[in-house]
C-alpha positions as CSV (number, residue, x, y, z in Angstrom):
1,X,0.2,16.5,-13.0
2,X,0.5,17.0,-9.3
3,X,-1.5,19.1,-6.8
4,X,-0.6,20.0,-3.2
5,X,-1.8,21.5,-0.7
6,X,-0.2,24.7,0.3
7,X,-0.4,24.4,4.2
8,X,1.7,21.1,5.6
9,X,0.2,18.6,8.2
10,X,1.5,18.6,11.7
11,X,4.6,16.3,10.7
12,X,5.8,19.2,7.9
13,X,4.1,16.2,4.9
14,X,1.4,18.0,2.6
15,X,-1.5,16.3,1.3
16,X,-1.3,15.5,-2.5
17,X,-2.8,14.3,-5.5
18,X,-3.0,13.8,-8.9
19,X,-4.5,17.1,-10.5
20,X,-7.7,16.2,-12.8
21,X,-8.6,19.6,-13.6
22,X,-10.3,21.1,-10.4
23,X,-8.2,22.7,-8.2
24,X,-9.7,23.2,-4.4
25,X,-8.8,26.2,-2.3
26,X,-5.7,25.7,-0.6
27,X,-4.6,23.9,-3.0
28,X,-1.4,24.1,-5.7
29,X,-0.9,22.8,-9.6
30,X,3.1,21.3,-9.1
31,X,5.0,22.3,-12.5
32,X,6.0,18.7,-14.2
33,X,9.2,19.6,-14.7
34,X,9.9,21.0,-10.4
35,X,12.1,19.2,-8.4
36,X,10.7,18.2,-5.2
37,X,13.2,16.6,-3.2
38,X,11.4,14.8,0.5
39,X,8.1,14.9,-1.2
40,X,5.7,15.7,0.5
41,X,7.8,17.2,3.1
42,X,8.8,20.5,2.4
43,X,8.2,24.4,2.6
44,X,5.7,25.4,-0.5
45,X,5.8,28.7,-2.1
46,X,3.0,28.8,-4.9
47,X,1.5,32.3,-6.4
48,X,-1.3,32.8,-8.6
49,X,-0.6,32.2,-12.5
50,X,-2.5,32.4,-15.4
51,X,-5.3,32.1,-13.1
52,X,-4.2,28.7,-11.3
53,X,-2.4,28.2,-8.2
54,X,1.1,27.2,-9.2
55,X,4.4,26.0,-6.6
56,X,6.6,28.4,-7.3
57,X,9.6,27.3,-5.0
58,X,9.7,24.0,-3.2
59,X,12.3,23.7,-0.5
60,X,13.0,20.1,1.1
61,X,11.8,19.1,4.7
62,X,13.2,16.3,6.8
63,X,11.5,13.2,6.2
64,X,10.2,12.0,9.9
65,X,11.9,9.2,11.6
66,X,9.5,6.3,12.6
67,X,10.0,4.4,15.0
68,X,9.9,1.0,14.9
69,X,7.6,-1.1,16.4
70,X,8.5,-4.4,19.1
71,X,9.1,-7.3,17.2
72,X,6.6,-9.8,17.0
73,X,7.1,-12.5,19.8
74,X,8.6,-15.8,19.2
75,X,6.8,-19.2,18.5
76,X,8.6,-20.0,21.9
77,X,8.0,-16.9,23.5
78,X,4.0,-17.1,22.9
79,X,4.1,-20.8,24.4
80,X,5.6,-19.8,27.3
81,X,3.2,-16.9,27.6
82,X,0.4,-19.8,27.3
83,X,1.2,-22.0,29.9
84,X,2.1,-18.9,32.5
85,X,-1.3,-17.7,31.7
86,X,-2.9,-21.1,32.3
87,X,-0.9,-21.5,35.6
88,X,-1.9,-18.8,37.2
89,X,-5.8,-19.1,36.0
90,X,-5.5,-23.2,37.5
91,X,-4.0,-21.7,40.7
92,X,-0.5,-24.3,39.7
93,X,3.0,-22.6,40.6
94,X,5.7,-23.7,37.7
């Protein structure tokens, strides 16, 4: 079984786990049988039952878009880096 916790992280994600039996403050038991569309990202309702923390209503967030980083430079492109590098530490125009 899952836990979550209740409040969401700056980017709308909640931390989660699997649920081994101790439950920290803050924290939510997710039913097996909840649908939780975006997990982690989404608005958490969860209410006391039977004693334990329980999501009662779990509505989807947007998953954040990352951006992608700069490719990684080319065999060619590296070389050329090289020998600029070496012509302007030798003091040699090209």
């Amino acid at each position: 079984m899952r836990m979550i916790e209740i409040i969401a992280l700056d980017n709308g994600g909640h931390r989660n786990q699997t649920f081994h039996g101790i439950l920290p403050d803050g924290w939510a038991v997710i039913p097996a049988d909840m649908e939780t569309p975006n997990f982690p990202f989404g608005d958490v309702t969860a209410e006391e039952i039977n004693g334990v923390m329980t999501v009662t209503s779990w509505t989807a967030g947007e998953i954040p878009v990352v951006e992608e980083t700069a490719p990684e430079p080319t065999e060619l492109e590296r070389l050329r880096a090289d020998v600029d590098f070496i012509a302007v530490m030798t003091g040699v125009e090209l």
